[in-house]
C-alpha positions in Angstrom: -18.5 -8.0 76.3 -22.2 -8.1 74.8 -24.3 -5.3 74.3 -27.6 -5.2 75.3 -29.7 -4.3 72.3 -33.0 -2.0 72.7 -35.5 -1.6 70.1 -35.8 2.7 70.7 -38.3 3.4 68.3 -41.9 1.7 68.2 -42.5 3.3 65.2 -40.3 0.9 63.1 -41.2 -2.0 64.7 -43.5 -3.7 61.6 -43.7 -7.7 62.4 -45.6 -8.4 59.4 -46.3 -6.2 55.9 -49.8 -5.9 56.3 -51.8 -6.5 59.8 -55.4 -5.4 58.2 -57.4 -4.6 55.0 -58.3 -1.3 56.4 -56.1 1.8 57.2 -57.1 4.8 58.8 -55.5 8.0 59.4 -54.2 8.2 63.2 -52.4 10.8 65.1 -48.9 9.6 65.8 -47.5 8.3 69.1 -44.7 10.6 70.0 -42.5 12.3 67.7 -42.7 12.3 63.8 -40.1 10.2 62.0 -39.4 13.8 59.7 -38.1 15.5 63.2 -36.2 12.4 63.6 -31.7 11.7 61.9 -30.9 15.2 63.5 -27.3 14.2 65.0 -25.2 10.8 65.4 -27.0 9.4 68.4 -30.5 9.5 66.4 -28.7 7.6 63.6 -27.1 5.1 65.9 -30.1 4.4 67.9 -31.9 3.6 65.1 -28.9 1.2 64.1 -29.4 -0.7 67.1 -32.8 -1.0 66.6 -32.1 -2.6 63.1 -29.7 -4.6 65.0 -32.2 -5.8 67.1 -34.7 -8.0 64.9 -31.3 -10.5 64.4 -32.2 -11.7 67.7 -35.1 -13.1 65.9 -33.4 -15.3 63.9 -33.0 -18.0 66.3 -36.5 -18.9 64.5 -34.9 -19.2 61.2 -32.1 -21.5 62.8 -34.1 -23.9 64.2 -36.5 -24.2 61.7 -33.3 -24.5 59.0 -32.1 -27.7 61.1 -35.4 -29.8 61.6 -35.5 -29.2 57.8 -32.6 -30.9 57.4 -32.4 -34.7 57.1 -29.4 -35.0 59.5 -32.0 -33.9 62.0 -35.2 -35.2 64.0 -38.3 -32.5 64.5 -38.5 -34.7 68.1 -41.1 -33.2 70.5 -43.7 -34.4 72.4 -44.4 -38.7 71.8 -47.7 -38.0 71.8 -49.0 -35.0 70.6 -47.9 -32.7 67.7 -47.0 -29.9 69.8 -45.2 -27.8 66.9 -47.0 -28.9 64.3 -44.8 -26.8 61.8 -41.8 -28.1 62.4 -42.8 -31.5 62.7 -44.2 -31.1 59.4 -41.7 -29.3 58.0 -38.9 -32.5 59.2 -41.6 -34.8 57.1 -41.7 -32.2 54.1 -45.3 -32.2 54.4 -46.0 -28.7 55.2 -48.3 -26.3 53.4 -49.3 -22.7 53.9 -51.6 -23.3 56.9 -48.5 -24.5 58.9 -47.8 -20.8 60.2 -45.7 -20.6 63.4 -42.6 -20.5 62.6 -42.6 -19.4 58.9 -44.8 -17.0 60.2 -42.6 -15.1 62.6 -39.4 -15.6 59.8 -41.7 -14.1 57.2 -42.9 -11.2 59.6 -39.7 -10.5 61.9 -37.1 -10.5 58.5 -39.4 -7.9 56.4 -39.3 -5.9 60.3 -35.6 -6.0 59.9 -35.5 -5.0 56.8 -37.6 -1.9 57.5 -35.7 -0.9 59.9 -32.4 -0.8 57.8 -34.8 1.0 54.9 -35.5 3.7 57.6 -32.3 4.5 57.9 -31.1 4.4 54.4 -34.2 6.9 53.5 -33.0 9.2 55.6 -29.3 8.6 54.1 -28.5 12.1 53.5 -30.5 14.0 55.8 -27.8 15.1 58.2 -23.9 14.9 58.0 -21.2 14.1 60.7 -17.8 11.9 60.9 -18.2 8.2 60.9 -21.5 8.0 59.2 -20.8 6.6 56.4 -19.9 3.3 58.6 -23.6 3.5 60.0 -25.3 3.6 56.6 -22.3 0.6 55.4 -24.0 -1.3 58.7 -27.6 -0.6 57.2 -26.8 -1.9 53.7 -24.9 -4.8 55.8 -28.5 -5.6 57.8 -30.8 -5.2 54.6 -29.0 -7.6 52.8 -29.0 -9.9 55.5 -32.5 -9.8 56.2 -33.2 -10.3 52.6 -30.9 -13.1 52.6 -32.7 -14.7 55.3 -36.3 -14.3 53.1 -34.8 -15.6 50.1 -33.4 -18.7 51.6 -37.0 -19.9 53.2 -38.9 -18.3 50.6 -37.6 -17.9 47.6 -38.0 -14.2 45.0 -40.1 -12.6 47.5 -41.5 -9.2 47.3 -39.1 -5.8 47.3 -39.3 -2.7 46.6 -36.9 -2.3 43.4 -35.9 0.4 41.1 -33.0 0.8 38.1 -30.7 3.2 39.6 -27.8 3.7 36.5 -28.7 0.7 34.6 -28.6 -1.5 38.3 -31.1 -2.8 39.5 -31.5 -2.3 43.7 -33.9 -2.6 46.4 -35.7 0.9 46.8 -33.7 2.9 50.2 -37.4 3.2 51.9 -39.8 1.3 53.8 -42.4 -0.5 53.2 -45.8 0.4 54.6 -48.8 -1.4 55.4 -50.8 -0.3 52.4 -47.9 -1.7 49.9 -48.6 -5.0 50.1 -51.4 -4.3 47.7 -49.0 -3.3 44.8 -45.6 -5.0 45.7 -44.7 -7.8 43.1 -42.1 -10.4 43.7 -38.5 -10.2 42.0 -39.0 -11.7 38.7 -36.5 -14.9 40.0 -34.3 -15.6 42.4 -31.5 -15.1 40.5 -32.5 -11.5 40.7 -32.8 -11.2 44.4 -29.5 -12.6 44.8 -28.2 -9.7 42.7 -29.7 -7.3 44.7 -28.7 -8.3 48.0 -25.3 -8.4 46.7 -25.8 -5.1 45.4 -26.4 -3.9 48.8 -22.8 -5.8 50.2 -20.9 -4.5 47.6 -22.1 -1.1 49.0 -21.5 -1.7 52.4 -17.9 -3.4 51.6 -15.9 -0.4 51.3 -17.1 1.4 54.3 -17.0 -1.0 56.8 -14.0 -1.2 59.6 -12.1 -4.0 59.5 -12.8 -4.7 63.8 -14.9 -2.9 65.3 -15.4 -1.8 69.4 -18.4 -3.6 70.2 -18.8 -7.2 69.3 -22.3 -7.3 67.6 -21.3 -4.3 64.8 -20.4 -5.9 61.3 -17.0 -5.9 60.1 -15.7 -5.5 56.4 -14.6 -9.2 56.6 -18.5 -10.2 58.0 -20.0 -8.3 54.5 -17.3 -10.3 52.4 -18.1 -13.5 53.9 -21.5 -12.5 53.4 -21.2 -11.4 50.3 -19.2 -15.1 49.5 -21.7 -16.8 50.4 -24.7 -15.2 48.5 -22.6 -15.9 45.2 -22.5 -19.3 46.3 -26.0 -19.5 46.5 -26.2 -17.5 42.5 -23.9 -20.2 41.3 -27.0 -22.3 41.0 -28.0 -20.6 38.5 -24.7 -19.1 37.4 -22.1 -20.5 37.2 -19.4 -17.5 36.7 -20.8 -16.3 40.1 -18.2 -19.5 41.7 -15.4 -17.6 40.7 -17.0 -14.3 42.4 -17.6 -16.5 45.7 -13.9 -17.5 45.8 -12.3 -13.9 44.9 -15.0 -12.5 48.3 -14.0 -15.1 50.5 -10.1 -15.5 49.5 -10.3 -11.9 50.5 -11.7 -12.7 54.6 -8.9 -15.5 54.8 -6.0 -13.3 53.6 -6.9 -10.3 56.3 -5.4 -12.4 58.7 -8.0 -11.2 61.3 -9.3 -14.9 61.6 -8.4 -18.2 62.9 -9.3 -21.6 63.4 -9.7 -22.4 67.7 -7.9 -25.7 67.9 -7.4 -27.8 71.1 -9.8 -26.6 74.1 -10.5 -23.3 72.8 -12.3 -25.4 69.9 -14.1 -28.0 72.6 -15.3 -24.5 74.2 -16.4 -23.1 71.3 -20.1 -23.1 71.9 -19.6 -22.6 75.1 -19.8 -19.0 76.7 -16.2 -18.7 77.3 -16.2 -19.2 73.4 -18.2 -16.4 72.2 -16.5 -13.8 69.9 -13.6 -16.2 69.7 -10.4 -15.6 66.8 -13.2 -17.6 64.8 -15.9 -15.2 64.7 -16.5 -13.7 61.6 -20.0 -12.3 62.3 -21.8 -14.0 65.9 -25.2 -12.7 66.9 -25.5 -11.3 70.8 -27.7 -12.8 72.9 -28.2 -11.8 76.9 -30.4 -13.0 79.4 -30.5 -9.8 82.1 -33.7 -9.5 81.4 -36.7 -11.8 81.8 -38.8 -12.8 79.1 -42.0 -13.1 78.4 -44.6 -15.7 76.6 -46.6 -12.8 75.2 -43.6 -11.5 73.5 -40.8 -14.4 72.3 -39.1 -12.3 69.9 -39.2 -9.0 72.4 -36.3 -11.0 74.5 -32.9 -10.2 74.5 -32.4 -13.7 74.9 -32.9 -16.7 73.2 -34.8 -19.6 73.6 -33.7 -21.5 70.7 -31.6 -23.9 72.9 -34.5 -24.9 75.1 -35.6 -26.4 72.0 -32.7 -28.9 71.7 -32.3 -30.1 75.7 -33.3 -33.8 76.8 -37.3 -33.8 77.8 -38.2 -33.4 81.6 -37.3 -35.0 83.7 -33.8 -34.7 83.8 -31.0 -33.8 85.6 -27.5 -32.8 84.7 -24.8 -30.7 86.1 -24.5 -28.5 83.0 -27.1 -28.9 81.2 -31.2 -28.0 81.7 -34.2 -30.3 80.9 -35.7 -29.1 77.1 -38.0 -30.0 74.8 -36.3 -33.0 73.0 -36.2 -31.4 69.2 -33.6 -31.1 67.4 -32.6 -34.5 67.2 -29.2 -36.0 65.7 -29.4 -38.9 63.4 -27.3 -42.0 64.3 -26.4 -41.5 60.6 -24.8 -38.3 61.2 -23.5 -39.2 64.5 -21.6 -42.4 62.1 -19.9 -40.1 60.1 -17.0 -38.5 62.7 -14.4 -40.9 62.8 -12.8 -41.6 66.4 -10.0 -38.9 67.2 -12.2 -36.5 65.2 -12.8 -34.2 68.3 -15.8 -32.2 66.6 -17.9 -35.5 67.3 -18.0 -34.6 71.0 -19.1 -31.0 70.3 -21.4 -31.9 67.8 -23.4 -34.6 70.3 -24.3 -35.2 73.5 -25.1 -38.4 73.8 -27.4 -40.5 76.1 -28.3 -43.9 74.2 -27.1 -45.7 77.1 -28.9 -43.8 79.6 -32.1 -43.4 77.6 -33.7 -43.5 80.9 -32.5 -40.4 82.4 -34.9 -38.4 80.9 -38.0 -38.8 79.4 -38.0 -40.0 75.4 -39.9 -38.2 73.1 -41.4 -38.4 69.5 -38.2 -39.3 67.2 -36.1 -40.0 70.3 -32.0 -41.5 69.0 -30.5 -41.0 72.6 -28.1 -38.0 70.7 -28.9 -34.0 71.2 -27.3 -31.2 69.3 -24.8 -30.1 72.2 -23.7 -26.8 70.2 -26.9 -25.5 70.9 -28.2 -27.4 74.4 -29.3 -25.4 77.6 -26.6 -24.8 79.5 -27.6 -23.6 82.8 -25.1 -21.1 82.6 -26.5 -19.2 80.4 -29.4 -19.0 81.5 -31.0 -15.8 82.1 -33.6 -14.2 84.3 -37.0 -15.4 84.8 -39.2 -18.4 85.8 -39.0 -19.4 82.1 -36.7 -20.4 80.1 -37.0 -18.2 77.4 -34.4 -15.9 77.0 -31.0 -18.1 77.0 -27.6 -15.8 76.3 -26.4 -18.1 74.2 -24.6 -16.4 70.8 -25.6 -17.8 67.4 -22.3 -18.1 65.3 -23.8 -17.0 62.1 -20.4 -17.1 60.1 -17.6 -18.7 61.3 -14.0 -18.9 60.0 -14.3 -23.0 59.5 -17.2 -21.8 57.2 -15.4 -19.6 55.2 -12.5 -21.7 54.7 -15.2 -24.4 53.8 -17.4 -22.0 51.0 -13.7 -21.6 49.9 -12.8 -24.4 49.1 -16.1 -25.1 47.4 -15.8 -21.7 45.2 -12.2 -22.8 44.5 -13.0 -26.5 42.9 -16.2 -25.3 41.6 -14.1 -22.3 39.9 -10.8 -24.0 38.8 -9.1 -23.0 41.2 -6.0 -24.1 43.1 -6.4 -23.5 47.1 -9.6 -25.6 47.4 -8.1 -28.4 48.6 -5.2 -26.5 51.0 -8.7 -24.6 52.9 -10.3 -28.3 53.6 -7.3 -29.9 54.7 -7.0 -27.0 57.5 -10.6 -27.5 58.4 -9.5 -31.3 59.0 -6.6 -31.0 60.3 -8.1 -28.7 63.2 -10.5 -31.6 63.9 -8.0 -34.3 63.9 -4.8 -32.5 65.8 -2.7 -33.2 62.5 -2.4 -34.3 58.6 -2.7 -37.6 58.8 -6.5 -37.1 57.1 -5.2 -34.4 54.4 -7.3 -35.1 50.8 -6.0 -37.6 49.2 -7.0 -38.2 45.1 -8.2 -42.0 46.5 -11.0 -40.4 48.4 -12.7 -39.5 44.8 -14.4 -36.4 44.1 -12.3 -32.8 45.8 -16.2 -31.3 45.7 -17.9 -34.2 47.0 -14.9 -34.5 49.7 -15.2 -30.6 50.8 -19.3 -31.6 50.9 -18.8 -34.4 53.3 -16.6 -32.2 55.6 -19.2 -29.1 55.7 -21.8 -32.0 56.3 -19.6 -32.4 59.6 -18.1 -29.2 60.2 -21.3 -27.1 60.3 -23.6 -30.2 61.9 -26.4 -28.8 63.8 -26.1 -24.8 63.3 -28.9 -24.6 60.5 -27.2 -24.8 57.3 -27.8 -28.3 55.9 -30.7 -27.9 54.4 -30.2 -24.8 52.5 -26.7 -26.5 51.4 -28.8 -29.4 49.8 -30.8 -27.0 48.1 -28.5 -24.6 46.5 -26.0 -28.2 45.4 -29.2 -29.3 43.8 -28.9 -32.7 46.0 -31.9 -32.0 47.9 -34.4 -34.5 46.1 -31.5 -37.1 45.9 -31.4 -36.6 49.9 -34.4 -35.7 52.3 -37.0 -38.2 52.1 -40.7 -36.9 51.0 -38.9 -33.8 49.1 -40.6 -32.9 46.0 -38.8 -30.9 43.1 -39.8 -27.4 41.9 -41.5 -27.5 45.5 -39.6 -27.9 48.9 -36.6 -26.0 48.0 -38.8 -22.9 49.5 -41.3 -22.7 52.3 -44.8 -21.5 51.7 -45.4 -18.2 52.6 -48.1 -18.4 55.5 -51.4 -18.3 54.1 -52.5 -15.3 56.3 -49.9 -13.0 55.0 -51.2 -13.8 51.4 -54.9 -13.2 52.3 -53.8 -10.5 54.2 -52.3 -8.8 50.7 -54.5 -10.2 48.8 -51.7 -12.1 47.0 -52.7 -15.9 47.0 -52.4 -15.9 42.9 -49.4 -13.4 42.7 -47.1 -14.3 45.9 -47.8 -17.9 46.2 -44.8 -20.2 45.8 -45.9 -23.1 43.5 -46.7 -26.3 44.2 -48.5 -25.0 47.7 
């Protein structure tokens, strides 16, 4: 069952650090954050509100996959109607291209502030079980900041030594402290803060949980995973960190792999919070959207994105916007009997003419993540899809296992990839074999497959340093961040001090 999620409080909600060079004193709307954290319900509706702003991320995701060279930007054949992205998929972007990076930027310092709001007010007022709302806030922080680090690079926090560690500041950021807010010294850094912020979350965190959008301990481990796979770039002994975090998800025993038709519905509604959810994002479309106000849906409109262009008619599927596009490359890959393949695509090439073909057009859509019509919510447009985002699956972890594990010495990396394969084959007959060459070129094949169309390749290439080897038009020292939009750095007055270089 989903949840709706309400954003309670409007005086959290801060889209962007700075909105204007001048401030003035105002009375405030309502009631004053200091009357505010007197009982549990205050602390858990501002929890939801934190909540909230991962609804956003459906910007991140599809920006993540046109980025990715496994993936078309598509769109209109004659006009560059999201300029951003369409740059972005030829890696010629620069700060002016706002959009998208715009809203990441904006919305993921807005979730962030959110979880700061609560963690400021930590200690203000005491009652059973709240120690698992601030282990969800330190959960959300660290997610947000993952998000900014990954497009963005060492991007500005807050920070302070607390005991000889260093850790992101437990309150917000206001309007006015974009004037003095540095950047992390490196990236490096930032990845040890957000871990920082896991590692406090970890032991205070249930292992299930009632509602299916709270976090879970085995969510924050994955997470945590993850980010040390990411600070292996530039450390190596973080590897054997990232496999001790995610050994620890698989042995709980609260995940599996969906095989047979649970698998082939996976993406589909009937699929959501399946045995192979680690941490999914809620979406739902009861109630209508709006164009003023994307990002103020509980919906999503990500998917209407990656549908065939109008017109076009199909039983299950709604017209879209033709991005999103799957290479014929990518589509080569899958073997026949490997039953991702049909997941992965939906395939028109030989009925190219039942619908109409846009820029970058291969006949092939990204099916995980098409409009389905039912899901569909409320509204004339199509904006606020309920389609979940599976953020961290189980396939995942067993896959950032196995990469941990050979990158790390140790000895289950191969056993974790050959049950991600044998899910998609039905049995062992395409178990790793020494003939197939390199185990950690093998396991970066299989992820290449596995995790097709759901916004990670790019990042992957970056953090494996085969980025420049890979996407045509990516420059070094450059592309393995995003520019941060040019009006947040005039806005700041940052251009010399935030800029990421070669922008």
């Amino acid at each position: 069952m989903k949840r709706k999620l309400i954003i309670l409080m409007s005086f959290v909600a801060l889209y962007t650090i700075g909105c204007t060079d001048d401030f003035v004193e105002v009375e405030p709307d309502g009631f004053n954050d200091s009357d505010f954290f007197n009982n549990q319900e205050e602390y858990e509706s501002a929890l939801i509100g934190a909540y909230d702003m991962l609804q956003a991320t459906f910007w991140n995701v599809l920006t993540g996959i046109v980025a990715s060279p496994d993936y078309a930007a598509g769109g209109d054949a004659f006009n560059y109607d999201q300029p951003t992205l369409q740059n972005i998929n030829l890696m010629i972007h620069t700060p002016s291209d706002e959009n998208q990076l715009r809203s990441i930027w904006g919305l993921m310092y807005a979730g962030l502030n959110r979880a700061n709001f609560i963690l400021e007010f930590k200690n203000k007022t005491d009652f059973d079980g709240k120690d698992q709302i601030i282990a969800q806030a330190y959960f959300l922080r660290a997610y947000y900041t993952f998000e900014l680090a990954k497009f963005f690079g060492n991007v500005p926090l807050k920070t302070e030594d607390r005991n000889g560690v260093l850790r992101i500041v437990d309150e917000r950021i206001f309007p006015e402290d974009e004037f003095s807010m540095e950047r992390v010294s490196d990236l490096a850094t930032t990845y040890t803060l957000i871990e920082e912020d896991l590692k406090e979350a970890i032991p205070n965190l249930p292992v299930t949980q009632d509602l299916p959008y709270e976090v879970t301990k085995g969510a924050a481990q994955a997470l945590l995973g993850k980010v040390y796979l990411y600070h292996g770039k530039f450390d190596q002994s973080k590897y054997s960190d990232a496999a001790t975090a995610l050994n620890q998800v698989i042995s709980s025993n609260q995940y599996t792999l969906t095989t047979g038709n649970s698998y082939e519905m996976l993406f589909e509604g009937e699929g959501e919070n399946s045995s192979e959810a680690v941490f999914e994002i809620q979406y739902t479309g009861i109630e209508a959207a709006g164009w003023g106000c994307i990002e103020c849906s509980q919906g999503t409109y990500f998917p209407q994105f990656c549908g065939p262009r109008s017109p076009f008619s199909n039983a299950t599927y709604n017209a879209g916007w033709g991005f999103c596009l799957p290479s014929v490359e990518l589509y080569d890959l899958f073997e026949d009997g490997d039953i991702r393949r049909d997941v992965t695509f939906f395939d028109l090439r030989d009925a190219q003419d039942s619908y109409s073909q846009g820029r970058d057009d291969t006949g092939l859509f990204n099916r995980k993540y098409m409009p389905r019509k039912a899901d569909d919510g409320v509204g004339s447009d199509p904006l606020n899809y309920s389609q979940n985002y599976r953020a961290i699956r189980y396939a995942d972890v067993l896959l950032m296992a196995a990469e941990a594990e050979a990158q790390s010495g140790g000895g289950n990396a191969q056993n974790y990839l050959n049950q991600v394969r044998a899910r998609a084959y039905g049995d062992n007959s395409h178990d790793y074999t020494a003939a197939e060459g390199d185990l950690l070129q093998a396991i970066y094949l299989e992820r290449r497959k596995e995790m097709a169309g759901e916004g990670h390749g790019f990042f992957d290439l970056v953090r494996t340093n085969r980025a420049a080897s890979t996407i045509e038009g990516f420059t070094a020292n450059k592309n393995e961040v995003f520019p941060i939009p040019l009006i947040e750095l005039q806005l700041a007055q940052a251009e010399e001090r935030w800029g990421n270089p070669g922008y």
